[in-house]
C-alpha positions in Angstrom: 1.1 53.7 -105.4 -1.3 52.2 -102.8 -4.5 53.7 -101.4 -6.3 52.2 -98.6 -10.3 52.1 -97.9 -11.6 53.2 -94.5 -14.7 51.5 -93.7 -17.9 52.6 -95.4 -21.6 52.2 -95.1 -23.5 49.9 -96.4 -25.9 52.4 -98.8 -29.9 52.3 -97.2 -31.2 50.8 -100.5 -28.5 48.7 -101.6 -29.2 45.2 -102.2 -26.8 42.6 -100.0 -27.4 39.0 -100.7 -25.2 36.1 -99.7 -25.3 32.9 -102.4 -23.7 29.9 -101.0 -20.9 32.1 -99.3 -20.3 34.5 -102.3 -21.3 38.3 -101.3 -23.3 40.2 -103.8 -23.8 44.2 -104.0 -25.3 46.9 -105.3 -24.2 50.5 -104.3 -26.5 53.6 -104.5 -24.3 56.7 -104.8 -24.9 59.2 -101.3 -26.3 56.9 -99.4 -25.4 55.3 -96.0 -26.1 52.7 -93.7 -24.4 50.6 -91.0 -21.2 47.6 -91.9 -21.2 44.9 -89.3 -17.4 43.4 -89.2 -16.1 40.7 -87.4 -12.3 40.2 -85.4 -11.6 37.9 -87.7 -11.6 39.8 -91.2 -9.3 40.4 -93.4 -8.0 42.3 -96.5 -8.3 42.3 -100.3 -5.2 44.1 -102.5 -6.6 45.3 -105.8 -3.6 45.8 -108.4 -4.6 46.9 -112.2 -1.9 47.2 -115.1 -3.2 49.3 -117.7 -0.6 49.2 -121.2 -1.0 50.4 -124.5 -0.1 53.5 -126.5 0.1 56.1 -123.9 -2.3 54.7 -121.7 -1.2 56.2 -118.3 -0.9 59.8 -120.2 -3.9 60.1 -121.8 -6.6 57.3 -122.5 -7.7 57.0 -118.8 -5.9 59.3 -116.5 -8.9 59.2 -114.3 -8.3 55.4 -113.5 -11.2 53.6 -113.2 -13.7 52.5 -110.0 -12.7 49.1 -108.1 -15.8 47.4 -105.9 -15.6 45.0 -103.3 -19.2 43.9 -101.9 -20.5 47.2 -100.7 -16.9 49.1 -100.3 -16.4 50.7 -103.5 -12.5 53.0 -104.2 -10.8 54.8 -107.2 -7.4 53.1 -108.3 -5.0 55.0 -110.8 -4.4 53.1 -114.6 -1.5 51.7 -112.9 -1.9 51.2 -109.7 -3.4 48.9 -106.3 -6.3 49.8 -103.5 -6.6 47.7 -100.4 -9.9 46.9 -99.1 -9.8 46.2 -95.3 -12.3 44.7 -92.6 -13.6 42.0 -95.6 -15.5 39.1 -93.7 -13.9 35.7 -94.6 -15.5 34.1 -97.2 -15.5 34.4 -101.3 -16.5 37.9 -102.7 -16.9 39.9 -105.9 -14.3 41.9 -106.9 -15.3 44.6 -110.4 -13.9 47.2 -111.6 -15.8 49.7 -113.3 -15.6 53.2 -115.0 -13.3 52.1 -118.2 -13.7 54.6 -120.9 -14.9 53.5 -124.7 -11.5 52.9 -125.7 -10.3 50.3 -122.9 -11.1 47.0 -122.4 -10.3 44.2 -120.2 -10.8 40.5 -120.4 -13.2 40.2 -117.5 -14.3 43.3 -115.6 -15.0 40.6 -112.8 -13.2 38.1 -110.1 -13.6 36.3 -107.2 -11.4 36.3 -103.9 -11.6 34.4 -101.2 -11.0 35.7 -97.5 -9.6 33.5 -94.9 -9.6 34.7 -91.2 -7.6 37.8 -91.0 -5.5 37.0 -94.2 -5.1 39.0 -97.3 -6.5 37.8 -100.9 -4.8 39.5 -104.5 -6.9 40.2 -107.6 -5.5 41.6 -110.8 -7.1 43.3 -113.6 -5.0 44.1 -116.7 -6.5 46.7 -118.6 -5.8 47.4 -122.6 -6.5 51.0 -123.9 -5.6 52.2 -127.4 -6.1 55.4 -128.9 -9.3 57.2 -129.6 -10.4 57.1 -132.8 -11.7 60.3 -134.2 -14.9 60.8 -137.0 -18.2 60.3 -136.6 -20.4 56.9 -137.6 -23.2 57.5 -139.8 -25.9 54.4 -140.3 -29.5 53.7 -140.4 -31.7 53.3 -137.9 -35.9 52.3 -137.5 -35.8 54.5 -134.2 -38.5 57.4 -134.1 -40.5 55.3 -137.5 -38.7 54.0 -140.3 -35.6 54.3 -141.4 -33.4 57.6 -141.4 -29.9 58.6 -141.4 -28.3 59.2 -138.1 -24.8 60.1 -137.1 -22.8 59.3 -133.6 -19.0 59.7 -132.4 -17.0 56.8 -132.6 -17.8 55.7 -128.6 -21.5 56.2 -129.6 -22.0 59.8 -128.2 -23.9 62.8 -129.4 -26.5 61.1 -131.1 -28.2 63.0 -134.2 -30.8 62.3 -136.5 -29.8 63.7 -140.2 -33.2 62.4 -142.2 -37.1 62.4 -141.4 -38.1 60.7 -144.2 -38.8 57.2 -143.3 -36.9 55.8 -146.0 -33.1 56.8 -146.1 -30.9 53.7 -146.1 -27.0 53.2 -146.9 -24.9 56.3 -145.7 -21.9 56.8 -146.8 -19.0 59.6 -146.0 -17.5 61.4 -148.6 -13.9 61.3 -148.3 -13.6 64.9 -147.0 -16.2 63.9 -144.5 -18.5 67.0 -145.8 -20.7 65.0 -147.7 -23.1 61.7 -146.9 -23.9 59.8 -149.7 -27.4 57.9 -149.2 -30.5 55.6 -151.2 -33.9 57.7 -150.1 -37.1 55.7 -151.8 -40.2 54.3 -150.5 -41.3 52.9 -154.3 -38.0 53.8 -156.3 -35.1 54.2 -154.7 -32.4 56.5 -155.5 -29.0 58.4 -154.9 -28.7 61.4 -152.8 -26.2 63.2 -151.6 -26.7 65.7 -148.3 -24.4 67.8 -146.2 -22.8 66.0 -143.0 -25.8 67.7 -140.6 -28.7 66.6 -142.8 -29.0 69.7 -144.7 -29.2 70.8 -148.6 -30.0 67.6 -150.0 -29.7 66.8 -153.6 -30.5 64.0 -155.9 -27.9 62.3 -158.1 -29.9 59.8 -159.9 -33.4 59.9 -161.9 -33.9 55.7 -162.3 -36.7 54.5 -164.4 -40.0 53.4 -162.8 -39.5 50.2 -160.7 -35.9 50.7 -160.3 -33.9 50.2 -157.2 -30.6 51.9 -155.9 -28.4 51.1 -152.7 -24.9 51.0 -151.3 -23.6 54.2 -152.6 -19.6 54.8 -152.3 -17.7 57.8 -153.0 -14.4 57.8 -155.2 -11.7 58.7 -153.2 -11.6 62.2 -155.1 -14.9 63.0 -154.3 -15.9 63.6 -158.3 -18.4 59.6 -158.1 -20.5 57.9 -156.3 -20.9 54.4 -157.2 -23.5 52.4 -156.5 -25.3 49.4 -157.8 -29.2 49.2 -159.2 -31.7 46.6 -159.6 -35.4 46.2 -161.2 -38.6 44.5 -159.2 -37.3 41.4 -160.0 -34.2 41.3 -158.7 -31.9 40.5 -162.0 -30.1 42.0 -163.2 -28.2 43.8 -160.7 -25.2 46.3 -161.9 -22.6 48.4 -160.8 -22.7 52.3 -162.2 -21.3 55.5 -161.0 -22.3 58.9 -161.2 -20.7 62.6 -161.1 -21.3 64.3 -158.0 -21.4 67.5 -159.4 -25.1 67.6 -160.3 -25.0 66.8 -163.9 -26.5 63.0 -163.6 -23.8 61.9 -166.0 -23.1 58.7 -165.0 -21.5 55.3 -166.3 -22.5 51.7 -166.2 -19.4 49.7 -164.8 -20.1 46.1 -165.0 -23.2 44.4 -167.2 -23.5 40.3 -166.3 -26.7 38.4 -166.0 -25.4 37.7 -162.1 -25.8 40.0 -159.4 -23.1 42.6 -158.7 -23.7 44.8 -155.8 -21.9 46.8 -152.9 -19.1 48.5 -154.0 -16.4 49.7 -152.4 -13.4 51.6 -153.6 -9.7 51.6 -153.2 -8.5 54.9 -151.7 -5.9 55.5 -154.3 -9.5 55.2 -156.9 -7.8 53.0 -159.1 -9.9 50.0 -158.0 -13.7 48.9 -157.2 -14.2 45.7 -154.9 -17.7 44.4 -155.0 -19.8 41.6 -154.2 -21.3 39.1 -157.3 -22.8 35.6 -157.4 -21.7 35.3 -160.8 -20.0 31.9 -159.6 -22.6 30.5 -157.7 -22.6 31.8 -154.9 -21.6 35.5 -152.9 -18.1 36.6 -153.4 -15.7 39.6 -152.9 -14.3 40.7 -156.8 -12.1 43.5 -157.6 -11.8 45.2 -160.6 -10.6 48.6 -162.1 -12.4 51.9 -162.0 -13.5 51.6 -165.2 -15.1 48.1 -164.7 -12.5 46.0 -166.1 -10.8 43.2 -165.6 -13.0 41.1 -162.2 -11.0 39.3 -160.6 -12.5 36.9 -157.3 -10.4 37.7 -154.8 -12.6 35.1 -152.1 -13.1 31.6 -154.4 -14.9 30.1 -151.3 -17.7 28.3 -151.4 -19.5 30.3 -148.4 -21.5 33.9 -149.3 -18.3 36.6 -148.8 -19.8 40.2 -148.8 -17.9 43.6 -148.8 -19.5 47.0 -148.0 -18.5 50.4 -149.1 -16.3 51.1 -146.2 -14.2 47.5 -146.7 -10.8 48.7 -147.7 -8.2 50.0 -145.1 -7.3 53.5 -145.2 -3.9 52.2 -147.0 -5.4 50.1 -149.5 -3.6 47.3 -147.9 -6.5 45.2 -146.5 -10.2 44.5 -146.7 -12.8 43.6 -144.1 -15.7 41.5 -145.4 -18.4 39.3 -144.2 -18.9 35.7 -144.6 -20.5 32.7 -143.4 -17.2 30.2 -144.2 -17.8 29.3 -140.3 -21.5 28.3 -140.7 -21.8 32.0 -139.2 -22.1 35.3 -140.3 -19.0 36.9 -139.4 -16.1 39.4 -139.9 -12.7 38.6 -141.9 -9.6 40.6 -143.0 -7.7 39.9 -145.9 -4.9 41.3 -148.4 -6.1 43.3 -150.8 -4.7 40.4 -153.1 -7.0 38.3 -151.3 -4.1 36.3 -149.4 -4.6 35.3 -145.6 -7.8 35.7 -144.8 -8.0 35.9 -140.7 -11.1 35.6 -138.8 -11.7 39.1 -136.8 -15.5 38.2 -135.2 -16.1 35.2 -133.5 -19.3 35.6 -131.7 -22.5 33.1 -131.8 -24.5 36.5 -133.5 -24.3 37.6 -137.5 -21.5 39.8 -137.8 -22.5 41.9 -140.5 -21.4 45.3 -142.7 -17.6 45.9 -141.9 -15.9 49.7 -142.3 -12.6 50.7 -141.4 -11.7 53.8 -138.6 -10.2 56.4 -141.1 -6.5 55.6 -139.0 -7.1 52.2 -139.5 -7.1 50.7 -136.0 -10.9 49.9 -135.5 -13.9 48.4 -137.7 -17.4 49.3 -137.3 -20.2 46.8 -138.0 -23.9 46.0 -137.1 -25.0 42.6 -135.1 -28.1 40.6 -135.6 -30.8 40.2 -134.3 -29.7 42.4 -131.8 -29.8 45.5 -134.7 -26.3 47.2 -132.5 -23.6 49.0 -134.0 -20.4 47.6 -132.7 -16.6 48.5 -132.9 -13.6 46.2 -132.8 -9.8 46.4 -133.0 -8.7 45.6 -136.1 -7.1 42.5 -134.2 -9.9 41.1 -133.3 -9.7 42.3 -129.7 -11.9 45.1 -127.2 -15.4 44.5 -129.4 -17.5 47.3 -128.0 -21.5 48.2 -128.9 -21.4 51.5 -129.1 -25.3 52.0 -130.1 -26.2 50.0 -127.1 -30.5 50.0 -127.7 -31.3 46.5 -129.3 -35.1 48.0 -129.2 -34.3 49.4 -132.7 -32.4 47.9 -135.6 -29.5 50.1 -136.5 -27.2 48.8 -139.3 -25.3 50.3 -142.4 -22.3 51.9 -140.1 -20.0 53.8 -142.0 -17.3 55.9 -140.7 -15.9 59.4 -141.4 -12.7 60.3 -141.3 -13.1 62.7 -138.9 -13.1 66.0 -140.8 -16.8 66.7 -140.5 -18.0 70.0 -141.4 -21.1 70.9 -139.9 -24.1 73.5 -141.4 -26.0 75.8 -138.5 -27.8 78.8 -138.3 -26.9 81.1 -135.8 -29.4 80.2 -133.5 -27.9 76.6 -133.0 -30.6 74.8 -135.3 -30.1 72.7 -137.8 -30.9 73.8 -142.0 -32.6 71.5 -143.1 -33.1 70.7 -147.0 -36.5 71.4 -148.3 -39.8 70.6 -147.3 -40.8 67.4 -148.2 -38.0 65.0 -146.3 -34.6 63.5 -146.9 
């Protein structure tokens, strides 16, 4: 299907600059203005190729915007546009308007012009399916740090906590439920509804105790999570009942450090994070905290987080610095083939699956941006886009959220106090 552009105006307040021959533009929506074209100009053909699962149908019907200079056209997914009356010389071709879920490997390109010839430019575009859920993760936006929640392209923003001091969410496996550490002196687990109301307390720690990186059993009966004193040692592994009673169970007791656990959906494993041999690495053990086994052995700091196994307890997503950088690898649950899934000059870090398994959520420092990534390594995304604040912790649902109002459309809250 080809569509051609008639001439257009140049918009009153766009901005035109010619660098060495290349033509620049910015176009103002509804505005107009006058194009000056010569005999001798000629033509640019536009063709984009959009493939992936039922990308013509349904991941961008709209197509997307294509921009030449100041002359500015919609193409279909699969489709070309033909700009006519381009001035020789080398100009900017973009396209623009791709939704979350599509990438392509450079949304810009150049073409040169000769007198009344005809330049090509391709674009290949890669969509994949939305994802559904929401992300929950921290956030120092609005003063301190509260619980927030997002879709998966970073939509529909809303803050669950006012406290100041809410760290670590984490779904429950219905998607009802965030698990969190509220302190501000001791921290401790909580557990509150998916819209920030009725909050409860799981966990009474002693003075001077810490709590953080709570994650639910796949059942929804635990929370584990790991605690710490002031002086950081020892750090150990527990889990608690979720039905209110505070029973809970200490999982793992070594002078090291183990921290951040994560378990298997089928519940009968917990991975976690020790320096027991050294340095940071990526155990596994069973539910009940027996048999550790280190499934990394590197000698670089390997972290998981709570949201580090795929949904089919195949692989896990973990951070490390094996590349002299913090970032993102996927390996068996065995521990076999670890592949490198970030490669950017930033710190990669945190690492939880999409609850279909296609995506992984993560923060970026120093930037402090939520990002999503195909679990192939391709179409990174930053989907919190404001590196004013530092958001971190992402964890995602798995898209069966079930949310609290009153009638009015407001929010019930848990009592006064904060969360």
């Amino acid at each position: 299907m080809e569509e051609t552009i008639n001439k257009q105006l140049l918009p009153a307040h766009g901005l035109l600059g010619v660098l060495g021959g290349l033509t620049l533009a910015m176009v103002a929506c509804g505005d107009t203005g006058t194009l000056n074209l010569t005999d001798d100009s000629g033509s640019i053909v536009v063709a984009v190729q959009t493939s992936g699962a039922t990308a013509k149908a349904t991941l961008d019907p709209d197509g997307f915007s294509v921009l030449v200079g100041l002359q500015s056209k919609h193409v279909a997914s699969n489709g070309t546009v033909t700009f006519i009356d381009v001035p020789p010389g080398e100009h900017v071709v973009s396209i623009e308007e791709l939704q979350v879920n599509c990438t392509t490997p450079d949304n810009t390109a150049s073409a040169t012009v000769v007198t009344s010839g005809t330049a090509q430019v391709a674009f290949k575009v890669t969509c994949w399916p939305p994802t559904t859920g929401r992300i929950a993760f921290a956030s120092d936006r609005y003063g301190g740090s509260n619980i927030y929640s997002m879709k998966a392209d970073g939509t529909e923003l809303r803050q669950l906590t006012t406290s100041g001091h809410s760290f670590w969410p984490a779904w429950s496996p219905n998607g009802w439920k965030i698990a969190y550490t509220l302190g501000g002196g001791n921290e401790e687990t909580y557990v509150m509804n998916s819209d920030g109301s009725d909050w409860t307390r799981l966990t009474s720690s002693a003075h001077h105790h810490h709590e953080e990186a709570p994650a639910w059993s796949p059942d929804g009966s635990r929370v584990a999570f790991s605690r710490y004193t002031d002086t950081w040692g020892p750090e150990d592994i527990y889990a608690v009942d979720t039905d209110g009673s505070g029973e809970e169970i200490r999982l793992t007791s070594h002078p090291a450090r183990d921290f951040l656990p994560a378990w298997s959906p089928d519940g009968s494993k917990i991975a976690f994070t020790t320096d027991r041999d050294g340095n940071e690495e990526v155990y596994v053990m069973n539910a009940d905290g027996s048999n550790p086994v280190n499934l990394t052995n590197n000698s670089a700091s390997d972290v998981v987080w709570a949201g580090g196994w795929s949904p089919d307890g195949t692989r896990i997503v973990f951070q490390t610095g094996r590349t002299g950088n913090s970032e993102l690898y996927v390996m068996n649950a065995d521990g076999s083939d670890p592949v490198n899934l970030t490669t950017s000059h930033l710190q990669e870090k945190g690492g939880a699956w999409s609850p279909d398994g296609t995506k992984v959520v993560f923060w970026q420092d120093p930037l402090g941006d939520i990002f999503v990534i195909n679990s192939d390594g391709t179409g990174m995304k930053d989907i919190s886009g404001n590196s004013a604040f530092l958001d971190r912790y992402p964890h995602w649902s798995n898209g069966q959220e079930v949310l609290h109002f009153e009638p009015q459309g407001l929010l019930r809250m848990g009592p006064s106090g904060g969360r």
